[in-house]
DSSP file (Angstrom, degrees, kcal/mol; ACC not computed):
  #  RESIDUE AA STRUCTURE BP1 BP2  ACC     N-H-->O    O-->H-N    N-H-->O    O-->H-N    TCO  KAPPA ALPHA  PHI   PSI    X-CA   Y-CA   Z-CA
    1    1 A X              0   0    0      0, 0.0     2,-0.4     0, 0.0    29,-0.0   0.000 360.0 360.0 360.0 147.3   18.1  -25.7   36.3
    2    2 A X        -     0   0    0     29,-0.1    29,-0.2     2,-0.0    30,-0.1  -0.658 360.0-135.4 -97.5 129.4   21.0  -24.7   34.0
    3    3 A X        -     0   0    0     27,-0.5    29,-1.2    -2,-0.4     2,-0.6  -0.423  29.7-119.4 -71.0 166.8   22.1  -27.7   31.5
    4    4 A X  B     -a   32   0A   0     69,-0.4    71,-3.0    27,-0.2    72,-1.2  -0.892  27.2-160.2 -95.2  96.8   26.0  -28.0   31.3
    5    5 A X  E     -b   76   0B   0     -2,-0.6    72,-0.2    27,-0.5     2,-0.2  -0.695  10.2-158.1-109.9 147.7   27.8  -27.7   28.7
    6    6 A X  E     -b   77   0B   0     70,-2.2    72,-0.8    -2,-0.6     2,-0.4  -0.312  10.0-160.6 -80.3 147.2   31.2  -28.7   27.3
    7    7 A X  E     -bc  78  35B   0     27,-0.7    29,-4.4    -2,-0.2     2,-0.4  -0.988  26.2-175.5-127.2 128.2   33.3  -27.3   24.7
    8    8 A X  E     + c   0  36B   0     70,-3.7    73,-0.6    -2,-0.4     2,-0.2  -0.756  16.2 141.0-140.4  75.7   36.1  -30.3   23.7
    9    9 A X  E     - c   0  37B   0     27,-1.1    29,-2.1    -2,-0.4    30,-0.1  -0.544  60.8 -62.3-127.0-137.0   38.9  -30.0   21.3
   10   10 A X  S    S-     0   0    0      1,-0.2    29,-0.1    27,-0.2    -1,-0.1   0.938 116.5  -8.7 -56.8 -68.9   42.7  -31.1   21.0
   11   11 A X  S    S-     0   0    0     26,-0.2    30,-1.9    27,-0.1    31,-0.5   0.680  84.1-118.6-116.6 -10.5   44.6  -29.4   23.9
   12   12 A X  S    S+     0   0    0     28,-0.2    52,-0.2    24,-0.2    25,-0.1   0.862  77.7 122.6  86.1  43.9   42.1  -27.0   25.5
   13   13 A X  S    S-     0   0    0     30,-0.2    31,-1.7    50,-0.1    34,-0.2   0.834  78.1 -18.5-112.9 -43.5   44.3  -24.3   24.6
   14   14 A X  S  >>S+     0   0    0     29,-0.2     4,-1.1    33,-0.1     5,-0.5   0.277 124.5  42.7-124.5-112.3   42.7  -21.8   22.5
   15   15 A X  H >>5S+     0   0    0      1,-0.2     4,-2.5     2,-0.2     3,-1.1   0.758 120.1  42.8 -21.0 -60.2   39.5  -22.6   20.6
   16   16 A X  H 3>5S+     0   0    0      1,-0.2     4,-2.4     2,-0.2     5,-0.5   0.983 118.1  50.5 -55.8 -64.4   37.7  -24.5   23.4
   17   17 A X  H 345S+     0   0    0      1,-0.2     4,-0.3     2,-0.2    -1,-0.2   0.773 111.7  45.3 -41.5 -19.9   39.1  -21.5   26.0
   18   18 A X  H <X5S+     0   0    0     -3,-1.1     4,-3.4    -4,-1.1     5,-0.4   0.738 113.7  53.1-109.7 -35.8   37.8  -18.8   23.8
   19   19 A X  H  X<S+     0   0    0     -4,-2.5     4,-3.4    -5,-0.5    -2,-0.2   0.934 111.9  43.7 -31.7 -78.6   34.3  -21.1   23.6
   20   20 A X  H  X S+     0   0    0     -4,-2.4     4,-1.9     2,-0.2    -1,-0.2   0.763 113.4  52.9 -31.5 -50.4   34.1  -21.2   27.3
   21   21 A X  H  > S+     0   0    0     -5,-0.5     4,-0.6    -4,-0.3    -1,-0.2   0.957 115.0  45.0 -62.4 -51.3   35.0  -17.2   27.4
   22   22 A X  H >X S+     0   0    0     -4,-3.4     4,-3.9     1,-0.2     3,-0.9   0.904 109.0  50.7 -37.3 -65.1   32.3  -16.7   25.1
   23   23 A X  H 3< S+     0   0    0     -4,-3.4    -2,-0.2    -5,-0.4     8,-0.2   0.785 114.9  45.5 -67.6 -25.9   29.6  -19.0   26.8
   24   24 A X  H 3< S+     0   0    0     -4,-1.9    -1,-0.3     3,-0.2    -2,-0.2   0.400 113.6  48.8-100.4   4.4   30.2  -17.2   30.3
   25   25 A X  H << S+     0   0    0     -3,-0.9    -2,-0.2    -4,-0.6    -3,-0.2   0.502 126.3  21.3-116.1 -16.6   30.2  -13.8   28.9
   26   26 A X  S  < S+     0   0    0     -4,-3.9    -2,-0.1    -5,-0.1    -3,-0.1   0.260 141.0  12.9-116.4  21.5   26.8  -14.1   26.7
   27   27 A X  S >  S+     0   0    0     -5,-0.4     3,-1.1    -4,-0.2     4,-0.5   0.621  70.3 128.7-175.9  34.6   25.1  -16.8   28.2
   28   28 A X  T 3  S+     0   0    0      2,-0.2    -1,-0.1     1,-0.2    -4,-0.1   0.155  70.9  64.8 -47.7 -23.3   26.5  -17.6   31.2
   29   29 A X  T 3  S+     0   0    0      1,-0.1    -1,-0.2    -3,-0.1     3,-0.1   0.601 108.9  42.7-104.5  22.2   22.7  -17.3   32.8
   30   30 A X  S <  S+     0   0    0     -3,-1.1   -27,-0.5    -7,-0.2     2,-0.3   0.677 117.7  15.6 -89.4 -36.0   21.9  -19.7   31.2
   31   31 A X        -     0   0    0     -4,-0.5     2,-0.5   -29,-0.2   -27,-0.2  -0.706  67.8-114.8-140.2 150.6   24.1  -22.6   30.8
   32   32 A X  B     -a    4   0A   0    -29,-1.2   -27,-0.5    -2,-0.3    -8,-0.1  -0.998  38.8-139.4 -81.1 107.9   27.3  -23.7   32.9
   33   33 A X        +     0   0    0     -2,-0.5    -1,-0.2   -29,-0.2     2,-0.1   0.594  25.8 170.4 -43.3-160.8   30.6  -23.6   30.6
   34   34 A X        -     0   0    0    -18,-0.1   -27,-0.7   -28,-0.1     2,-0.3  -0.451  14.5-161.5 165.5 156.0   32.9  -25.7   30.6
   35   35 A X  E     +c    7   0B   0    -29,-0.2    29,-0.3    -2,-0.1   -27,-0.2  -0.854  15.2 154.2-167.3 129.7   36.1  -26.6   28.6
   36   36 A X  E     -c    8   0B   0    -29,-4.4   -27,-1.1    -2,-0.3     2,-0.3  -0.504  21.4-151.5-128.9-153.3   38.5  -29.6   28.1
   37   37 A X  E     -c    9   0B   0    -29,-0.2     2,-1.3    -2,-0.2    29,-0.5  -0.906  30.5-115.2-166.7 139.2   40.8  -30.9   25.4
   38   38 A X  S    S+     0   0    0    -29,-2.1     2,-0.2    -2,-0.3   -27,-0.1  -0.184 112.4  14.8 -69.5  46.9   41.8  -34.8   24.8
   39   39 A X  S    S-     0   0    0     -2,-1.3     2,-0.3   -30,-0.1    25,-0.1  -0.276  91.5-133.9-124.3 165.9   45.4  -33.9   25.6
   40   40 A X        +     0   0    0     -2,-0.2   -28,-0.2    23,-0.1   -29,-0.1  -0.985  25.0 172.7-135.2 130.9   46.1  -30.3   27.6
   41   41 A X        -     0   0    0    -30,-1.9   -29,-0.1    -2,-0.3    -1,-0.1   0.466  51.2 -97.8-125.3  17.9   48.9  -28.2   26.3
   42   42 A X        -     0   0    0    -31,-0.5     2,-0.4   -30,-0.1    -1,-0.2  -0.046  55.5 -45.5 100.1-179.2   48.2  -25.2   28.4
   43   43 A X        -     0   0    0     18,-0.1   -29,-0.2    16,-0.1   -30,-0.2  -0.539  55.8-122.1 -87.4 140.3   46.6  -22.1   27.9
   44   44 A X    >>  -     0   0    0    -31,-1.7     4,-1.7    -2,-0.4     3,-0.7  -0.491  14.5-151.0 -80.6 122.3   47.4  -20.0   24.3
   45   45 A X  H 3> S+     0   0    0      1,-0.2     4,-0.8     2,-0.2    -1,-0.2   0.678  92.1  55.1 -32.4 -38.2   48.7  -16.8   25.3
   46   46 A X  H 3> S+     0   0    0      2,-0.2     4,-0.9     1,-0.1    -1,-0.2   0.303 103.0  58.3 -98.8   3.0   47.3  -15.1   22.0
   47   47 A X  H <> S+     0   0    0     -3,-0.7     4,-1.1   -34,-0.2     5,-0.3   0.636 107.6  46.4 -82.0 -44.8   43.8  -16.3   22.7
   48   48 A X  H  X S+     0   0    0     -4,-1.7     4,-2.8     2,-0.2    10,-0.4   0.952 109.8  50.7 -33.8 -60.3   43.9  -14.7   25.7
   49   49 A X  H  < S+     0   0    0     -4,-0.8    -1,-0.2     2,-0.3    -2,-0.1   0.702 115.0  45.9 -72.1 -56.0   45.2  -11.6   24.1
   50   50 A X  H >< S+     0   0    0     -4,-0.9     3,-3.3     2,-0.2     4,-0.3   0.987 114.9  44.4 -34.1 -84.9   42.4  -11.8   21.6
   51   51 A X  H >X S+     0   0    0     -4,-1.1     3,-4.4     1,-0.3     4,-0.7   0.924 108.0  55.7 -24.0 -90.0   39.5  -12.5   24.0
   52   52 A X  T 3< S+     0   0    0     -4,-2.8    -1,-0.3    -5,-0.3    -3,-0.2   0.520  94.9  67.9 -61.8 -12.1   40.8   -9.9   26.4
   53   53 A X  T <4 S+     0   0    0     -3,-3.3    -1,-0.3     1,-0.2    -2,-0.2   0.025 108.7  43.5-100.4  15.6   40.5   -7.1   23.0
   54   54 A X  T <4 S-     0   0    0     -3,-4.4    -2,-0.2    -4,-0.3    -1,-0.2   0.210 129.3-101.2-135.7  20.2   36.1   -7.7   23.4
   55   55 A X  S  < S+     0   0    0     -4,-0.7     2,-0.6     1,-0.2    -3,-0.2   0.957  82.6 129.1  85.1  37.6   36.3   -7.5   27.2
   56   56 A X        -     0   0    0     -5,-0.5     2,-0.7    -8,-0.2    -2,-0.3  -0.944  43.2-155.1-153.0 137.0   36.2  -11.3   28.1
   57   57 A X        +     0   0    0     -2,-0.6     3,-0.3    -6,-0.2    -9,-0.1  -0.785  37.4 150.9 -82.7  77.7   38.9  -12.6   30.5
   58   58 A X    >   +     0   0    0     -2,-0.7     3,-2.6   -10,-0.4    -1,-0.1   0.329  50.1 107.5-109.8  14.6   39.6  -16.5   30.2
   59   59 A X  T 3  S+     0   0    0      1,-0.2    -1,-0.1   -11,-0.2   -16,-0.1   0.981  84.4  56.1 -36.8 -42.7   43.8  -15.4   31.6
   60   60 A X  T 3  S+     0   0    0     -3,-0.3    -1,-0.2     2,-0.1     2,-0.1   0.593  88.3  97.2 -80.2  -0.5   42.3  -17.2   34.8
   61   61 A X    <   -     0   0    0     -3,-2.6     2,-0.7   -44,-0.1   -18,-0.1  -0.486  63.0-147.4 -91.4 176.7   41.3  -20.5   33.0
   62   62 A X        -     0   0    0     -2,-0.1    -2,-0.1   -20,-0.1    -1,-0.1  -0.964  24.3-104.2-152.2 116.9   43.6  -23.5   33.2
   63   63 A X        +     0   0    0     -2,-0.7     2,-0.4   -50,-0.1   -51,-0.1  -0.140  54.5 166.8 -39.9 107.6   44.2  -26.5   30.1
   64   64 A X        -     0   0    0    -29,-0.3   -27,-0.2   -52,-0.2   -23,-0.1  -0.988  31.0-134.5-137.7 140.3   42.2  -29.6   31.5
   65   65 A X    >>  -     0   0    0     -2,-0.4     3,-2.4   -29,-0.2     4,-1.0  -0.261  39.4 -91.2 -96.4-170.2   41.2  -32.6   29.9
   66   66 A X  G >4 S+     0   0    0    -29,-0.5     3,-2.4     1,-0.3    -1,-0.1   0.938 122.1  59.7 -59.7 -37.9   37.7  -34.1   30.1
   67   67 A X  G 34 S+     0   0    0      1,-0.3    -1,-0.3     4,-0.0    -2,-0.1   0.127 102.6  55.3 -73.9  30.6   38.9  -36.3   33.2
   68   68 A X  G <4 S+     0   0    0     -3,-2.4    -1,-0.3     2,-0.1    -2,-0.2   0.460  81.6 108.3 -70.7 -31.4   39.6  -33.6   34.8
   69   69 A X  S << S-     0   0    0     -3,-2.4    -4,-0.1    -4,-1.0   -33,-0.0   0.036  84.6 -82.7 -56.5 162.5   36.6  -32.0   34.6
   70   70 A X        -     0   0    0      1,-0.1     2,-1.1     0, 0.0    -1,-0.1  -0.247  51.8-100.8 -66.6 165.5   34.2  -31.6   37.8
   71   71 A X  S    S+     0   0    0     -3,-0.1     2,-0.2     2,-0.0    -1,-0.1  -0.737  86.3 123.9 -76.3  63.4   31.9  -35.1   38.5
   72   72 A X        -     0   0    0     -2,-1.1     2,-0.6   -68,-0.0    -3,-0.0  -0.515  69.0-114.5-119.9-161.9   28.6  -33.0   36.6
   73   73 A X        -     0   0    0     -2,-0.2   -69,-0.4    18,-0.1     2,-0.2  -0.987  23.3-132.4-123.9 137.4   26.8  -34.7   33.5
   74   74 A X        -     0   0    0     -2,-0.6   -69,-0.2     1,-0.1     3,-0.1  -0.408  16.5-167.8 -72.5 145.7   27.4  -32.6   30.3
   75   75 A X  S    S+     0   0    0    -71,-3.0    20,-2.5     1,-0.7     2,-0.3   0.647  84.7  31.2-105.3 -34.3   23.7  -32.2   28.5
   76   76 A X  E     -bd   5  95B   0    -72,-1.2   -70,-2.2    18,-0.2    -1,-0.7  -0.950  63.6-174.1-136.1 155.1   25.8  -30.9   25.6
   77   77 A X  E     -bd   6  96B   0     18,-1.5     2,-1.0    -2,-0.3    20,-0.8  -0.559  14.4-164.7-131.7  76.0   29.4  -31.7   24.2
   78   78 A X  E     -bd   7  97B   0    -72,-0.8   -70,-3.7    18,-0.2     2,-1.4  -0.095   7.9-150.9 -70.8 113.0   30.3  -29.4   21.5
   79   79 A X  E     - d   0  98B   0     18,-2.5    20,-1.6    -2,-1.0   -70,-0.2  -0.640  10.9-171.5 -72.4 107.8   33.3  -30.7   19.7
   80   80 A X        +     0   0    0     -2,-1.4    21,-0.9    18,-0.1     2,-0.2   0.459  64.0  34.9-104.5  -3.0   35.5  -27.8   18.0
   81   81 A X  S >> S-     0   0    0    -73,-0.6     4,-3.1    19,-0.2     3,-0.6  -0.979  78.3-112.7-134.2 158.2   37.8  -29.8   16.1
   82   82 A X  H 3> S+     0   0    0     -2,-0.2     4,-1.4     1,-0.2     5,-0.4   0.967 116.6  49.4 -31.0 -77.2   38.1  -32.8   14.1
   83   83 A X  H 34 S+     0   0    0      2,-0.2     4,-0.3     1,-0.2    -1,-0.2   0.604 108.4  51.0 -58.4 -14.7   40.3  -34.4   16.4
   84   84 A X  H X> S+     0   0    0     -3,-0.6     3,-1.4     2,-0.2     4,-1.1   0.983 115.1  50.3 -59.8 -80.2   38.1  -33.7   19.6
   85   85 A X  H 3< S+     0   0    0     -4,-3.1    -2,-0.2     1,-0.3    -3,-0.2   0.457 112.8  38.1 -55.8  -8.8   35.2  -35.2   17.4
   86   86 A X  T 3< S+     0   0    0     -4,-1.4    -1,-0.3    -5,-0.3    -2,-0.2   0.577 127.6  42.5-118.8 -15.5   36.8  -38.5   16.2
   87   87 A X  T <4 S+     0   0    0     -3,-1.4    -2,-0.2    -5,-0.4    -3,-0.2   0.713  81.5 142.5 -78.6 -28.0   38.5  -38.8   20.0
   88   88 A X     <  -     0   0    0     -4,-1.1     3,-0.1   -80,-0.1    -3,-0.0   0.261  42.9-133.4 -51.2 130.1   35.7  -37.8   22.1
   89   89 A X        -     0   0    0      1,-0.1     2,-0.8     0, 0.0    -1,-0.1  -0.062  35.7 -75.9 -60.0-175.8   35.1  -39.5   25.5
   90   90 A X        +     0   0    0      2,-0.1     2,-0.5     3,-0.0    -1,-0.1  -0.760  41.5 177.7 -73.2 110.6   31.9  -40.9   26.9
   91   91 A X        -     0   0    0     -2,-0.8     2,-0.6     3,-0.2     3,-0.4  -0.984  28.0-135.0 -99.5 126.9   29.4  -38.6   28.2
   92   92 A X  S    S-     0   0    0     -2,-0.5     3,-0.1     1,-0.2    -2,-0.1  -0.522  85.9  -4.4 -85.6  79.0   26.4  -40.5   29.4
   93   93 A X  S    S+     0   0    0     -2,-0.6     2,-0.6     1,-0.2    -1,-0.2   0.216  99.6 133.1 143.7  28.3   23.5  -38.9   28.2
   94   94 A X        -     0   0    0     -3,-0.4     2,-0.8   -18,-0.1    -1,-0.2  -0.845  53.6-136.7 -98.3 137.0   25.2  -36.2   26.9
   95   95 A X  E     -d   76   0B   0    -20,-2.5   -18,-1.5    -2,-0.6     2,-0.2  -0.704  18.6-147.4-105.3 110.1   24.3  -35.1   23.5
   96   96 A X  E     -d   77   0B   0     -2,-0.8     2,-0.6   -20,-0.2   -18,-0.2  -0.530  13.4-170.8 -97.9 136.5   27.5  -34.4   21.4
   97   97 A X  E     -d   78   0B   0    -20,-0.8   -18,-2.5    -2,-0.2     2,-0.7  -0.937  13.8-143.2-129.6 128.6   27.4  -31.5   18.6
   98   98 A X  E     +d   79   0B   0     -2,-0.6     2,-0.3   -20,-0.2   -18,-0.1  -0.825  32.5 152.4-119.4 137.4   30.2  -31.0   16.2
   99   99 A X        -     0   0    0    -20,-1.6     2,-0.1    -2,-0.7    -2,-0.1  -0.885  26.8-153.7-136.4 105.4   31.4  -27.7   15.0
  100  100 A X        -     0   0    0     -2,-0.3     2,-0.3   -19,-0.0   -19,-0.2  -0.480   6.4-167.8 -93.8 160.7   35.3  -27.2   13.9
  101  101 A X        -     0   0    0    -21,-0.9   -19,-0.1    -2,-0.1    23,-0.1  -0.937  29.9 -90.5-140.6 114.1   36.9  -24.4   14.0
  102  102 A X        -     0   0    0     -2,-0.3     2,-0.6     1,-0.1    -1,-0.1  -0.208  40.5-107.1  -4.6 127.6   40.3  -23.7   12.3
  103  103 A X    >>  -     0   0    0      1,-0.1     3,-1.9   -89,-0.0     4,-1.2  -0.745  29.2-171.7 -18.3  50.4   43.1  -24.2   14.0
  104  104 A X  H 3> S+     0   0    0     -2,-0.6     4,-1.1     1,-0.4    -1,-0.1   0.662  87.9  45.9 -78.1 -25.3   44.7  -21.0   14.9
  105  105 A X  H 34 S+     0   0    0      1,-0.2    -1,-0.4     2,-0.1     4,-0.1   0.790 121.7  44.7 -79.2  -8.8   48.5  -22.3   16.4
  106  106 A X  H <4 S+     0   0    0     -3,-1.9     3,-0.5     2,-0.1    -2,-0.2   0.890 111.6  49.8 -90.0 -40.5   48.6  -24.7   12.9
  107  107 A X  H  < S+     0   0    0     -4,-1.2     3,-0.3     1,-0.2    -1,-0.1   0.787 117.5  36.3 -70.2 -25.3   47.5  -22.2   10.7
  108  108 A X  S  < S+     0   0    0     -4,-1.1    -1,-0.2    -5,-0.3    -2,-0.1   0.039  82.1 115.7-125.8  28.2   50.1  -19.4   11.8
  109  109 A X  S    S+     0   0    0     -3,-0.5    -1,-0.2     1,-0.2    -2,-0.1   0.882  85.1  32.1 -48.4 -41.0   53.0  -21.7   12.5
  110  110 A X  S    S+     0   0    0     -3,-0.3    -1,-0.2    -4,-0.2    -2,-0.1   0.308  94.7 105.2-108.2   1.5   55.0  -20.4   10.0
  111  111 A X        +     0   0    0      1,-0.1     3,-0.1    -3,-0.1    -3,-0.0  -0.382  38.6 178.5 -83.4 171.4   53.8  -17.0   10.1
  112  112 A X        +     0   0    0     -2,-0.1    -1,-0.1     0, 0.0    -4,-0.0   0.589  52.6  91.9-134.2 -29.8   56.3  -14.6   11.7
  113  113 A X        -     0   0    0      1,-0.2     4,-0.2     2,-0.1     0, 0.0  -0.364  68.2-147.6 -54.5 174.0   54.3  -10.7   11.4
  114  114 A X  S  > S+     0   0    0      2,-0.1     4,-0.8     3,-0.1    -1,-0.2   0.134  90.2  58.0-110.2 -10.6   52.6  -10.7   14.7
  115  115 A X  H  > S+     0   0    0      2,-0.2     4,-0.6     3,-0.1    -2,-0.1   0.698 107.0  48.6-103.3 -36.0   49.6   -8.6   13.3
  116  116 A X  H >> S+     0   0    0      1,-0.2     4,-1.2     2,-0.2     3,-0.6   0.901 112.0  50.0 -94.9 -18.4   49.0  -11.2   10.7
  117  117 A X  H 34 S+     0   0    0      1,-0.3     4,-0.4     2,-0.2    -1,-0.2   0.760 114.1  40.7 -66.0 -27.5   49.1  -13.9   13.2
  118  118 A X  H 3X S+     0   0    0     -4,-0.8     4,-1.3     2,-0.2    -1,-0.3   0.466 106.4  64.3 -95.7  15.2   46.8  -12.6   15.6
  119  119 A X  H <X S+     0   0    0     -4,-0.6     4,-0.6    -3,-0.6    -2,-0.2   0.735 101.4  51.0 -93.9 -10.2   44.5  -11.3   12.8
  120  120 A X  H  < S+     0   0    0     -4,-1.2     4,-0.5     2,-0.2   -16,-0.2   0.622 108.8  55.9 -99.1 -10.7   43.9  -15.2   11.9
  121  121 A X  H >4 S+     0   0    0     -4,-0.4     3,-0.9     2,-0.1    -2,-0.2   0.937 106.8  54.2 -55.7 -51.7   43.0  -15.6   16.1
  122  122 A X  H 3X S+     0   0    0     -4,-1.3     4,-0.6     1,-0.3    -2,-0.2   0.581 103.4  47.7 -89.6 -14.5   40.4  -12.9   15.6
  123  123 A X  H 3X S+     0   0    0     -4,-0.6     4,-0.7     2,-0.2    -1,-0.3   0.432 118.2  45.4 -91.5 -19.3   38.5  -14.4   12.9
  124  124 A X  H <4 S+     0   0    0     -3,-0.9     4,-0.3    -4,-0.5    -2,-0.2   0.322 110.0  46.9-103.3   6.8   38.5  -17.4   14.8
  125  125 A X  H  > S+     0   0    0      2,-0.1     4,-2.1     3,-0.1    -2,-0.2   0.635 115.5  52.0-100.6 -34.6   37.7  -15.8   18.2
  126  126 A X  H  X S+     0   0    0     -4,-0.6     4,-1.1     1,-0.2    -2,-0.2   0.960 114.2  53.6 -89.4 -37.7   34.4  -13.7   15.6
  127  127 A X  H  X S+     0   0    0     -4,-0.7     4,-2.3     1,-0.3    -1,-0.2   0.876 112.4  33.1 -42.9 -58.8   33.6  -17.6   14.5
  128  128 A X  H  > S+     0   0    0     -4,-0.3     4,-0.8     1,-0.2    -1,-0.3   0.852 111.9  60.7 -89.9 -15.9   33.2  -19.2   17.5
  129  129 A X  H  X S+     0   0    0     -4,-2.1     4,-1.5     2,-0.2    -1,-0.2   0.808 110.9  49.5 -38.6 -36.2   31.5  -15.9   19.3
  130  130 A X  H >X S+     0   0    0     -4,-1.1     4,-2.0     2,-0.2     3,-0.6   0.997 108.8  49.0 -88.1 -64.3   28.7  -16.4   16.1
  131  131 A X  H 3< S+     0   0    0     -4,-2.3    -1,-0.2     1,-0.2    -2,-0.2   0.656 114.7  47.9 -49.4 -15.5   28.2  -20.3   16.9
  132  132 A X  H >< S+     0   0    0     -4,-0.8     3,-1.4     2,-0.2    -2,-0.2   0.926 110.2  49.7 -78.6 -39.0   27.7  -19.1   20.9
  133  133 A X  H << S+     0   0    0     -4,-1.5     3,-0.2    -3,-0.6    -2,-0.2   0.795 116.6  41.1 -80.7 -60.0   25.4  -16.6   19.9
  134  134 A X  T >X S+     0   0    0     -4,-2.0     3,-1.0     1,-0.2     4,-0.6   0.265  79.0 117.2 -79.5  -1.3   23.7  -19.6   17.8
  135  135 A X  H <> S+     0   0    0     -3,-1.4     4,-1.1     1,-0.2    -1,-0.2   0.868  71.5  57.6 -48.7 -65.9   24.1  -22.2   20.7
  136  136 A X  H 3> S+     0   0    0      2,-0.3     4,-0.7    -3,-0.2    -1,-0.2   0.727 114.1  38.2   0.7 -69.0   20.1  -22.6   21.1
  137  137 A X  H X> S+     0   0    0     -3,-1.0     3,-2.5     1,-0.2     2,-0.8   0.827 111.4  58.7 -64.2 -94.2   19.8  -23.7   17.1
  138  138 A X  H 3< S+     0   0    0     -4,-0.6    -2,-0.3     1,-0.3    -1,-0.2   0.252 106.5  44.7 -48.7 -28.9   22.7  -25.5   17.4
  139  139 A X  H 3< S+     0   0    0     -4,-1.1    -1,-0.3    -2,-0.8    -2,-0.2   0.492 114.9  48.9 -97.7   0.4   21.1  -27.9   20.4
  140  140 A X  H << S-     0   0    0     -3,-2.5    -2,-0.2    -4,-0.7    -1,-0.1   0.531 121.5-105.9 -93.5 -24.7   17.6  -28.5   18.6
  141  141 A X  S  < S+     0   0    0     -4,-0.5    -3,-0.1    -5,-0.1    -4,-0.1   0.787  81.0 123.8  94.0  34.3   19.2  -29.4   15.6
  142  142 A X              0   0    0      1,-0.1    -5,-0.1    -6,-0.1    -6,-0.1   0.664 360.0 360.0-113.2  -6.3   18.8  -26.3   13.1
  143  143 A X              0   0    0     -9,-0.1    -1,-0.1     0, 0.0    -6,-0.0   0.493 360.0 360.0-108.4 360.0   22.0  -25.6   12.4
């Protein structure tokens, strides 16, 4: 049976989406994805836009926060920011792993090139691709 896991940070706009994109396009037969945010502020266009330059689609996913989520039990709740992790609901018996991630709308608020704003997206879409990659360690406790 395939555990569920969550990926949980501020608005479920980016980082958590590109998590989710990640987990159903390399290990997706393993695990059921999932992806919320403690507030939802819809989905980041330029994570899309990113994601969609390695071949993995999340356009179709939609900003939900954890009570939204389907009635399953999470096995794992990977937290991808600070604020996820110091917010986080109750999962019961879910075993919560925190790994932050940059911020990519905070960091490139103020940027205006468009090349150098999605080039700090891509470094934070290759990030969390390497921690999916790693999920395994990451749910024994080796990383």
């Amino acid at each position: 049976m395939k555990k569920n896991v969550l990926f949980l940070c501020t608005g479920n706009s980016c980082r958590s989406q590109m998590a989710e994109g990640w987990g159903n396009a390399l290990k997706g037969e393993s695990f059921n994805f999932y992806s919320a945010g403690t507030r939802k502020h819809g989905l980041n266009p330029r994570a899309i836009k990113v994601m969609q330059e390695r071949d993995v689609d999340i356009s179709h996913h939609q900003s939900n926060t954890a009570e939204e989520l389907p009635e399953v039990k999470m096995d794992f709740v990977f937290t991808v920011c600070s604020d996820a992790h110091e917010n986080c609901p109750f999962f019961p018996g879910g075993k919560i792993i925190h790994v932050a991630f940059d911020d990519p709308p905070r960091l490139t608020k103020e940027m205006i090139n468009e090349e150098e704003i999605l080039s700090v997206y891509r470094r934070i879409r290759d990030e969390i691709k390497n921690m999916v990659l790693d999920l395994e360690e990451y749910m024994e406790g080796k990383k």
